[in-house]
N, C-alpha and C positions, 0 to 999 in steps of 0.2 A: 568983204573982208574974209579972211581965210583964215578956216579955225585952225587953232594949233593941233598939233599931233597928239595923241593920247598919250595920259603919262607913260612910263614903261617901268616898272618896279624891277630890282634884282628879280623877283621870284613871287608866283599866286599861283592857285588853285585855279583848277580846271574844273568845273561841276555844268554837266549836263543835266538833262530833264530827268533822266533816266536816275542820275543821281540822287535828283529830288524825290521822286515816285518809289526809290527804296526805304527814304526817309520816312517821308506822308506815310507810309502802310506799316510804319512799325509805333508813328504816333496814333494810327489810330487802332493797334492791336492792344492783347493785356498786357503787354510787359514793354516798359520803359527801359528797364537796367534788369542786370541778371536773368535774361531769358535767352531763348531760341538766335536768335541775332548775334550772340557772341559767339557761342558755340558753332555758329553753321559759318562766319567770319574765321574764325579759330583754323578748322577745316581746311576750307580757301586758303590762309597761308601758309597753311604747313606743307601742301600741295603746290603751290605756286615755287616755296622755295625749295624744295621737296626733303625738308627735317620731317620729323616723328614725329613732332609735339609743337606745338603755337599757341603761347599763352597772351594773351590781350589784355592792356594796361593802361591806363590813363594819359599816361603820358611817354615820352622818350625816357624821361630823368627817371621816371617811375620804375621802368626797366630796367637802366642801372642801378639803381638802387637793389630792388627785389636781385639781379644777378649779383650782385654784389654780397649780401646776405644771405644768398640761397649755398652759395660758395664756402661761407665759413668766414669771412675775413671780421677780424675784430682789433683791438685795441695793439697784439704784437705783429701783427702785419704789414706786412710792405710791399706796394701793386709797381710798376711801372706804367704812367700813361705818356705818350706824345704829347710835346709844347706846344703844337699847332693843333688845337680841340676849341667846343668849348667846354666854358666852365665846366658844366655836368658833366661833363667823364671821371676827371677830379675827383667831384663834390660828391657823386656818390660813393664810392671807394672810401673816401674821408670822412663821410658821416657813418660809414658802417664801422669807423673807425681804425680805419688804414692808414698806415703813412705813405706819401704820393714820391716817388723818385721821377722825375721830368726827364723824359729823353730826348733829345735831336732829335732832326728829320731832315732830309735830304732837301736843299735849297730851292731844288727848280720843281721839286713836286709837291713837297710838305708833309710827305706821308716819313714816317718810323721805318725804318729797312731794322736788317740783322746786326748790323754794325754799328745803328745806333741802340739799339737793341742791347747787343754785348758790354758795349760803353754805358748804359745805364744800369745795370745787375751790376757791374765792378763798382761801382759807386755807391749799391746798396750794400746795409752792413752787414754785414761779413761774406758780403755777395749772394745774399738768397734774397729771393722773391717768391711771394707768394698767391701771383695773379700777375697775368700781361693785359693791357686792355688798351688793343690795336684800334685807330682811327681808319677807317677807310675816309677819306677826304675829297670834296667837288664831287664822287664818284667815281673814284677810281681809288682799286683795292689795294691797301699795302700786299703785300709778298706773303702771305699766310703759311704758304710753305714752310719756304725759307724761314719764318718767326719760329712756326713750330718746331723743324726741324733744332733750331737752336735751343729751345725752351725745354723739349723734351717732353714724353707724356703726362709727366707728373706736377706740370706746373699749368695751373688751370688758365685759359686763353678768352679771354670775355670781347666780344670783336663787336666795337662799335661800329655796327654800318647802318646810323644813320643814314650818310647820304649814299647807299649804292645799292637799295632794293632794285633790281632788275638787271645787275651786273653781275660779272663772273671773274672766277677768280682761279687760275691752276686747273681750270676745265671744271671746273666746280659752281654750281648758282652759290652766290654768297647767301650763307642762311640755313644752310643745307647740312651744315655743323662737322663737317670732315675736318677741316682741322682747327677747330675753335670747338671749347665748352657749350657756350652759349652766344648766341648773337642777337641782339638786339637793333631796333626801329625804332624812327620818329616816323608818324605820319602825320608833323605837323602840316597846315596850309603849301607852304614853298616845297614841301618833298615829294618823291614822287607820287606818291598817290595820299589823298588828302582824307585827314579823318574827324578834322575837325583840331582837336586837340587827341592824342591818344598815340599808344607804343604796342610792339608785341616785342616777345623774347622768344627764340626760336631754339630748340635742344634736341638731341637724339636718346639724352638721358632722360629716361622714366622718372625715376625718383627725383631728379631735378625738377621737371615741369611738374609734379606734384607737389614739391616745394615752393614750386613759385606760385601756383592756385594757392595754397594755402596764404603764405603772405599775403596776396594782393588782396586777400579778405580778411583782414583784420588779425590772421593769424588759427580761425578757428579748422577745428580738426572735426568730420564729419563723418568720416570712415568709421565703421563699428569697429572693424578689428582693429583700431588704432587705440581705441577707447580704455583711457585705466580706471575711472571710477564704475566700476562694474556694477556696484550696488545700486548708481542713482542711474547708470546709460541704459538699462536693461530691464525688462518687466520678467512676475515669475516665471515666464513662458520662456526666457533669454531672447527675447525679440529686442531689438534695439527701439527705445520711445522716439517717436517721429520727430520731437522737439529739442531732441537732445545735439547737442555739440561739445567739444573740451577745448581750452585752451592750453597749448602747450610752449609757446610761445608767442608773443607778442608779434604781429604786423600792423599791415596799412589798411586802409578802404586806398587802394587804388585800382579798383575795378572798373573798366571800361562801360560804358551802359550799351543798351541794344541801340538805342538813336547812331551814336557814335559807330560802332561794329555795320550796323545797315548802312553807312554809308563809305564806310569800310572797304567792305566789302565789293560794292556798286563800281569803286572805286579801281580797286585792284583786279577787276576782268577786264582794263584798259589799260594797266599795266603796259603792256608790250607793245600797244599802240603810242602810249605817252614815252616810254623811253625811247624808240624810231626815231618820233619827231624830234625829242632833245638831240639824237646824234644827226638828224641832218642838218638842225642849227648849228650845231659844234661844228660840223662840215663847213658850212656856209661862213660862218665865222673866222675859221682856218683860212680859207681862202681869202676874204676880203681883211686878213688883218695882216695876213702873210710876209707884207714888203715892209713894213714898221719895225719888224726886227734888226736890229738888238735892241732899240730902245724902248718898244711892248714886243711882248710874244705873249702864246700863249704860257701853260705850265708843260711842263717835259709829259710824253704820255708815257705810259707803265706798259711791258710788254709779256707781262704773265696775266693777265684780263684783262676783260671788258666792261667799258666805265656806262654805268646808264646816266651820268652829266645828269648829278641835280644842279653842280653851280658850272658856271662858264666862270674860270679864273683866266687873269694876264698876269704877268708880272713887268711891271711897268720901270724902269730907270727915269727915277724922278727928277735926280738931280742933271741926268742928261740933257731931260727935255727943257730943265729951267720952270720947271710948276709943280708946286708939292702937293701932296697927295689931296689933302683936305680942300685944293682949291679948287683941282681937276674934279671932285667928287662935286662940289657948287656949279661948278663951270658945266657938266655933264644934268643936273639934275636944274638949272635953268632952261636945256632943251627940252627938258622930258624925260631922261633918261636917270634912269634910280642903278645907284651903286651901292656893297657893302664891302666890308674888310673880313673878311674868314682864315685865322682870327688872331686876337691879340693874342700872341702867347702866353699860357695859363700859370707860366713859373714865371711869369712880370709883375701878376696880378699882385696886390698889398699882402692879403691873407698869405699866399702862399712864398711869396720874397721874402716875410717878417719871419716863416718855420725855416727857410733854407737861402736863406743870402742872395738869391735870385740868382742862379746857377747859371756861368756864361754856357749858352746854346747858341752859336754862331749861325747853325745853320734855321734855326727856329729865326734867330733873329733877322735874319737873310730874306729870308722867304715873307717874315709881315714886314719889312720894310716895301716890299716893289707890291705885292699883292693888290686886287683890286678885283671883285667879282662882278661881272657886266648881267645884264637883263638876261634870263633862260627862263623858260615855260611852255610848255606843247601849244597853249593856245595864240602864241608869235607868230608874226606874220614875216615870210622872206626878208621882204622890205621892211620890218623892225632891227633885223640884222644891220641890216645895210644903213641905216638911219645911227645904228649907233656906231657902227666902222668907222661912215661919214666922221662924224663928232669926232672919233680918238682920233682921227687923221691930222682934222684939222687944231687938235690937242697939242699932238707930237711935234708938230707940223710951224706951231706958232712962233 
């Protein structure tokens, strides 16, 4: 008997030994969370993407959130995010108390351009905004230029890239904050470098990433010369007491621990070996999926950077082929093969249809109708590619 194929999931983690052994050596040091491990992780990415400052956070959402708040936005604000996200991009902005304005995006890529850009600030009232919070999407960057250029310096730019740690963007590493406020990270499992669960926010502004440390611990202030109660921070000598902290406003515990960071870290000195191999799959891909067009192709590729491919997207003509989406997704994952949808558009969802009438976005709705992201991960083998072409072949084909 012949075993079957290994399943193949849209997207996992790559974790070597070497992986492991940063782990083990931070479980068997003194410090679990808030040590040495974050700090020397921190380092690493602000180097890697070469910003000033790299603050490390619990999570992706955790990040937008803390940029979210560190920005000022509250109850009279109003952000612009792209239809094609998920949730979180929204939901932070929104629970910091923002109103969300949904913009289009370009059908064959899904990424925000200027024009859809422009088309959503007219919409807002009285056409101010007060934060852009661009998608980079599958990996490959919107036009950050071209956004800023439109936005102008004074409209603070929060660039979700998620999915494009090791990409670039206007000859710029994404991350690296030339033209965005802040940029933010998932390192969840499926991204490019795995942290477990956990986000960093990456800034060139000092006093921002001081704001965001602050936050991400609960809010407290630690700096002596920040300190206003003088009488109780202070001994008669004006020394500040070693135990002393003030609260000056309210934050989170979303502070990353050292376990998380040490692996982090382990993680992200393979970086540039992990995204190689994603673009020689994307290659490989291209190639064997090449002659299915019009009915799959891939997504249109961006020609102001380079995408480090966390997702391999198609856009698939469902009605063409005669089999809709949700069958193909059965039909593909009884070989083996694991697909998802990236993503339902965020101005479809209940919550946000019931504040704004679910605002027609043709091209948002354009792009999750054919959409369809196939297996990508550096630990794929040639012949995984090819196993899953096979399938959509004989998908399109039937």
């Amino acid at each position: 008997m012949t075993d079957a194929p290994a399943f193949l999931p849209y997207g996992r983690q790559t974790i070597e030994d070497d992986d492991v052994a940063a782990v083990a050596e931070v479980l068997r040091s003194d410090f679990l969370t808030t040590g040495p491990a974050v700090a020397a992780f921190e380092d690493a990415f602000a180097a890697k993407t070469g910003a000033a400052h790299a603050v490390a956070v619990s999570s992706g959402t955790a990040a937008l959130h803390l940029a979210s708040l560190a920005i000022g936005l509250g109850q009279a604000s109003t952000v612009v995010v792209p239809a094609i996200t998920f949730v979180a991009t929204a939901n932070a902005a929104r629970l910091a108390g923002a109103d969300i304005v949904f913009a289009d995006v370009d059908p064959e890529t899904g990424l925000m351009g200027p024009s859809e850009l422009s088309a959503a600030i007219a919409r807002a009232p009285q056409g101010r905004v007060d934060a852009i919070y661009p998608v980079h999407l599958n990996g490959q960057p919107c036009d950050l230029e071209a956004l800023r250029a439109l936005a102008g310096q004074n409209i603070p730019i929060i660039e979700d890239a998620c999915h494009a740690l090791g990409g670039t963007v206007s000859g710029h590493k994404v991350g690296d904050g030339h033209f965005s406020t802040i940029s933010m990270f998932s390192l969840h499992p499926v991204k490019a470098v795995a942290m477990g669960e956990g986000g960093v926010l990456t800034t060139n502004d000092a006093h921002l990433a001081a704001k965001l440390r602050e936050l991400r611990n609960h809010g407290l202030v630690t700096d002596a010369a920040r300190f206003r109660n003088t009488d109780a921070a202070f001994d008669a000598a004006g020394v500040a007491n070693p135990w002393y902290y003030e609260l000056h406003e309210p934050g989170f515990n979303y502070r990353a621990s050292d376990i998380h960071c040490a692996l982090g870290r382990s993680q992200l000195a393979k970086l540039d070996r992990f995204v190689e191999r994603r673009q020689t799959l994307t290659a490989r891909y291209d190639a064997a999926l090449g002659d299915l067009a019009p009915a799959l192709r891939p997504v249109r590729r961006v020609d102001w950077g380079e995408s480090g491919w966390h997702l391999y997207p198609v856009l698939i003509e469902f009605d063409e082929i005669g089999c809709d989406r949700a069958t193909a997704m059965r039909n593909l994952r009884a070989q083996g093969i694991g697909t998802q949808v990236h993503y339902i558009p965020v101005h479809r969802q209940p919550y946000y249809a019931d504040r704004h009438g679910g605002a027609a976005l043709a091209g948002a709705d354009r792009y999750y109708a054919r959409c369809l992201s196939l297996p990508l991960f550096p630990s794929m083998h040639d012949t995984d590619v090819d196993r899953v072409a096979d399938a959509l072949r004989q998908l399109v084909s039937a």
